[in-house]
C-alpha positions as CSV (number, residue, x, y, z in Angstrom):
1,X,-12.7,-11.0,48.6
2,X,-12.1,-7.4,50.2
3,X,-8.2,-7.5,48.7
4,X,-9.0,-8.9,45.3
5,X,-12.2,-5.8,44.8
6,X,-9.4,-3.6,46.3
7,X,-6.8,-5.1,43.7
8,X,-9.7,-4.9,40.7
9,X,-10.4,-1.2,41.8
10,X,-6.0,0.0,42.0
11,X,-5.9,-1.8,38.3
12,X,-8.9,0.0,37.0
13,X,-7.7,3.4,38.4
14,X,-4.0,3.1,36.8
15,X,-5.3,1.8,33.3
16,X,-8.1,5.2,33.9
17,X,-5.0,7.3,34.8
18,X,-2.4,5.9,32.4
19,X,-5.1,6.4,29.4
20,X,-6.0,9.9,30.3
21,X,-1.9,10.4,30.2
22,X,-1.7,9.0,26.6
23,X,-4.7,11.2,25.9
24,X,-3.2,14.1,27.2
25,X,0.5,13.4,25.6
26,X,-1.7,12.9,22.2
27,X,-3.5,15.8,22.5
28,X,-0.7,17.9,23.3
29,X,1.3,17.4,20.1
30,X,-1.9,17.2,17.5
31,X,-3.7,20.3,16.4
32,X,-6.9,20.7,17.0
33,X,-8.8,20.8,13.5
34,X,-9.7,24.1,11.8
35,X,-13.3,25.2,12.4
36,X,-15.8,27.2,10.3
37,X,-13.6,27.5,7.3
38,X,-13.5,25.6,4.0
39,X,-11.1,23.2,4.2
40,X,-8.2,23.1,1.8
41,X,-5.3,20.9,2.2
42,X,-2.0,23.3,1.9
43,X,-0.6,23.1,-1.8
44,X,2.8,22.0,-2.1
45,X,5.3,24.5,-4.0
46,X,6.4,22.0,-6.2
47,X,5.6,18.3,-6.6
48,X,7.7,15.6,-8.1
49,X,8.1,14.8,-11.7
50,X,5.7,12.4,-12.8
51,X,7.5,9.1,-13.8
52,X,5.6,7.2,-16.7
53,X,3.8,3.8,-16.1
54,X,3.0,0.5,-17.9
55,X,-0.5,1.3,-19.6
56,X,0.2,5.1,-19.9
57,X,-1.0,6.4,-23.0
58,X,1.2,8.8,-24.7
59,X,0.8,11.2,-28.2
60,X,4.2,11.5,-30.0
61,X,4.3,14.6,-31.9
62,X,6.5,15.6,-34.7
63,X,6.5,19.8,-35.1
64,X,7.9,19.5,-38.2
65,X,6.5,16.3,-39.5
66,X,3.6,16.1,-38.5
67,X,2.9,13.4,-40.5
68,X,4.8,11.0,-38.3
69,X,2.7,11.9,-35.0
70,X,1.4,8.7,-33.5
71,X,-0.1,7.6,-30.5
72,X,1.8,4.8,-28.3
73,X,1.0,2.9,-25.3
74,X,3.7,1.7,-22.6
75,X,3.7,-2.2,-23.3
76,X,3.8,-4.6,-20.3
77,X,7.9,-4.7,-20.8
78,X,8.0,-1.0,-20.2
79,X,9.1,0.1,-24.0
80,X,7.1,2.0,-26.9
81,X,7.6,1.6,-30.2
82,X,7.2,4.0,-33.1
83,X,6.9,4.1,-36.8
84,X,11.1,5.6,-36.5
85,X,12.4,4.1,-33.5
86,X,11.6,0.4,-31.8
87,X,11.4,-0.8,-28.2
88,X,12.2,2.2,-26.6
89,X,12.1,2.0,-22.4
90,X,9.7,4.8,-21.3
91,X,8.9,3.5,-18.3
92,X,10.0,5.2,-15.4
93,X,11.0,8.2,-17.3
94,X,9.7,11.3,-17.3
95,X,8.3,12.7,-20.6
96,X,10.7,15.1,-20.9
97,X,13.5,12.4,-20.7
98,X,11.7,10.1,-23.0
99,X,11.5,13.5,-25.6
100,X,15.3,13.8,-25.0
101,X,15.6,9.9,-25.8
102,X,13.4,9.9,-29.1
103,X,15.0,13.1,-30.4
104,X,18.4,11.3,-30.4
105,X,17.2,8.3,-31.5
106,X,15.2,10.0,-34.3
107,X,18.0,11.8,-35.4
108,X,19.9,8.9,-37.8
109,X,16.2,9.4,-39.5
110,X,15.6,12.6,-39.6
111,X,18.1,15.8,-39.3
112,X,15.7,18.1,-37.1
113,X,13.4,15.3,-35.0
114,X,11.7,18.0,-32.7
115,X,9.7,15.0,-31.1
116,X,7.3,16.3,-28.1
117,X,6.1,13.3,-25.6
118,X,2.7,14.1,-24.5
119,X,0.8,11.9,-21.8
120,X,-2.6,11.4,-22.6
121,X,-4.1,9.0,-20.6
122,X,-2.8,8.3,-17.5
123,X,-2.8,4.6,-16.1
124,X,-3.9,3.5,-12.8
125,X,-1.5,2.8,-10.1
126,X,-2.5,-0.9,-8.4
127,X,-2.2,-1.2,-5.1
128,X,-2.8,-4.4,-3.1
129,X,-3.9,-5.1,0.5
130,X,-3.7,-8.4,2.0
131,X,-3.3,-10.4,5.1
132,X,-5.9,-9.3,8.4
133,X,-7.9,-6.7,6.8
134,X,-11.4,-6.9,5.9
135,X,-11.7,-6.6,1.7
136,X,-7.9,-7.9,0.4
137,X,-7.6,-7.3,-3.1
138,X,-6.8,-4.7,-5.7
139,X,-7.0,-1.2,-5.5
140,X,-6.6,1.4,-8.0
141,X,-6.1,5.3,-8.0
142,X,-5.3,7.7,-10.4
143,X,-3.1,10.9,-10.1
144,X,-0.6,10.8,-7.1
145,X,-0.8,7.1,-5.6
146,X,-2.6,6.4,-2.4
147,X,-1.0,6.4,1.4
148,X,-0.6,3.3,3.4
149,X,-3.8,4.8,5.9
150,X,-5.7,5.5,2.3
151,X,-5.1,1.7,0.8
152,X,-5.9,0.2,4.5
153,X,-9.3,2.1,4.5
154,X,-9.8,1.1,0.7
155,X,-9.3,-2.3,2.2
156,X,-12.0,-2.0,4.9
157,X,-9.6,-1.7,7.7
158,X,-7.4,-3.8,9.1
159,X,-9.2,-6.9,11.5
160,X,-8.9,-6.9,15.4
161,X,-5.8,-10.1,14.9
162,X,-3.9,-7.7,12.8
163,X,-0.2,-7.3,14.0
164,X,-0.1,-3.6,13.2
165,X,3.4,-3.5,14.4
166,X,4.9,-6.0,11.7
167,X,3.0,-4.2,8.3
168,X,5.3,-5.4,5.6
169,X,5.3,-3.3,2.3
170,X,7.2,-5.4,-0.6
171,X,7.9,-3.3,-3.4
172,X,9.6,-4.3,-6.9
173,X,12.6,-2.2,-7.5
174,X,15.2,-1.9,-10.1
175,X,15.7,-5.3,-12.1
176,X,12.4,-6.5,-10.6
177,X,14.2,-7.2,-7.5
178,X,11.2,-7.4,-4.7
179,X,12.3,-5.6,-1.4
180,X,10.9,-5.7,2.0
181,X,9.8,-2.2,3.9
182,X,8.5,-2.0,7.7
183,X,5.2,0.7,7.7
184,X,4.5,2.0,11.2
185,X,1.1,1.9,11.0
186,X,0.8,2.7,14.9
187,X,2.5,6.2,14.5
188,X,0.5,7.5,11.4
189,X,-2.6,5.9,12.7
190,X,-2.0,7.7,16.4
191,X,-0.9,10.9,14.9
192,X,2.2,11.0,16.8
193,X,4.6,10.5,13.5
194,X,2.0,11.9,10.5
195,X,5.1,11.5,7.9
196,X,4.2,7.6,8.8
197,X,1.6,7.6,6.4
198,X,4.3,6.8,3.6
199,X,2.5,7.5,0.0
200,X,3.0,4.2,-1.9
201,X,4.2,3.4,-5.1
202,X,2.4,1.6,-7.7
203,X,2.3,-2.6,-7.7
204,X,3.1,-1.9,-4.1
205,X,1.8,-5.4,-1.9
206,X,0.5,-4.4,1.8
207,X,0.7,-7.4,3.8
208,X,-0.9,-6.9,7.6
209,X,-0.2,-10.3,9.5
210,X,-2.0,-11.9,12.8
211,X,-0.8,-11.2,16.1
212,X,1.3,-14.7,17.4
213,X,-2.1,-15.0,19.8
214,X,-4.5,-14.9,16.7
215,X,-2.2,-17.6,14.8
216,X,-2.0,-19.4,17.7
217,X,-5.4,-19.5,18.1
218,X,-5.8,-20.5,14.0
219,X,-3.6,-23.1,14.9
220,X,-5.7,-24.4,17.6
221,X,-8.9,-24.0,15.5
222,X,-6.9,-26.2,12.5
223,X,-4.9,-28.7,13.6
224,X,-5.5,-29.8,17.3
225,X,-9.4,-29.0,17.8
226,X,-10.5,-30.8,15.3
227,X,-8.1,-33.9,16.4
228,X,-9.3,-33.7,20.2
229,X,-12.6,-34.1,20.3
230,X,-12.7,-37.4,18.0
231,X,-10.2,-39.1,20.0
232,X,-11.7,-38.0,23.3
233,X,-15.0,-40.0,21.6
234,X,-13.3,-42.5,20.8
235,X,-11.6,-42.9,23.5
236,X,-14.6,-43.1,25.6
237,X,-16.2,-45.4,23.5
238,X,-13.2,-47.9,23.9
239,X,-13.4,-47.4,27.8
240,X,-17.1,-48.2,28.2
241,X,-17.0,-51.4,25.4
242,X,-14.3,-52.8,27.9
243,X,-16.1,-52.5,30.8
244,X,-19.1,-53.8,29.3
């Protein structure tokens, strides 16, 4: 008894020391946060172009025909069409590209176009969480899209069986072609890689899956559970009619 509580006591005081390590390694590369100041988060110099989505709303503007302005709305295949030029892709491009686009295309119509592309509503970006969180389903933002960390807290967090090491992001790239990204939630969530906390892109899927214990442990609860007790009845019920 005397060598186990001694045994009980060595593990408790590693896991003690071993955690005050982490803590300390943690605490040596984050900053502590700013105090008695109002907090602004740093402004960048210069952010990316904005890239146009499905549902966007836009103004086209003629300067000298004004006549032919119009108001378009990206359509579900990614193209606008106008009063002078039809299915035109706009998504994905900037306005200034799409302006570039509809001058040239308006220019078998028209011998000085001078279109300007104007974004006037901007659409959503969906985002969906699913797999061992708390709330899977849609999310939506507006303006830059949200972070992995952002979506996951949208989502109520991820569950206790959540395989945090094994986040899958599957994203829909050129052609529609779905690809498969690893997040590491472990190294945003701990601070020790903040860049981990990718900013996701809009239609993005977050999938969080179970640990192998926690599906195990599904596993258990679905198919051999269930199955074990009835036949241990059964089973039982044979023996004692035979006996009887």
């Amino acid at each position: 008894m005397s060598n186990l509580f001694s045994l009980r006591k060595s593990g408790i005081a590693c896991f003690c020391a071993i955690a005050l390590l982490l803590t300390g390694c943690a605490s040596a590369k984050i900053a502590p946060a700013p105090r008695n100041i109002m907090p602004i988060a740093a402004i960048a110099d210069e952010l990316p172009p904005y890239r146009m989505q499905i549902g966007d709303v836009l103004e086209i503007k003629m300067l000298l025909n004004p006549e032919l302005n119009e108001e378009v709305i990206i359509r579900p295949d990614g193209k606008i069409s106008t009063a002078v030029a039809q299915n035109v892709l706009a998504f994905g491009l900037t306005p200034e590209e799409l302006q570039d686009l509809l001058n040239e295309r308006y220019t078998t119509h028209l011998s000085d176009p001078s279109v300007a592309v104007i974004v006037k509503t901007f659409a959503p970006a969906r985002i969906y969480v699913m797999g061992e969180v708390n709330n899977p389903g849609e999310y939506l933002s507006e303006g830059l899209s949200m972070t992995l960390l952002q979506a996951l807290a949208l989502a109520g967090g991820v569950k206790n069986s959540a395989d945090t090491n094994e986040i899958i992001l599957l994203r829909r790239g050129s052609g529609e072609e779905p690809k498969a990204y690893f997040a590491d939630y472990d190294a945003a969530i701990s601070g020790a890689e903040p860049e981990a906390d990718v900013r996701l892109a809009a239609y993005d899927v977050v999938f969080v899956p179970r640990t192998g214990i926690a599906e195990f442990h599904k596993y258990y609860e679905q198919y051999v559970q269930q199955f074990i007790r009835p036949s241990i009845g059964i089973g039982a019920y044979y023996a004692v009619g035979n006996n009887q």
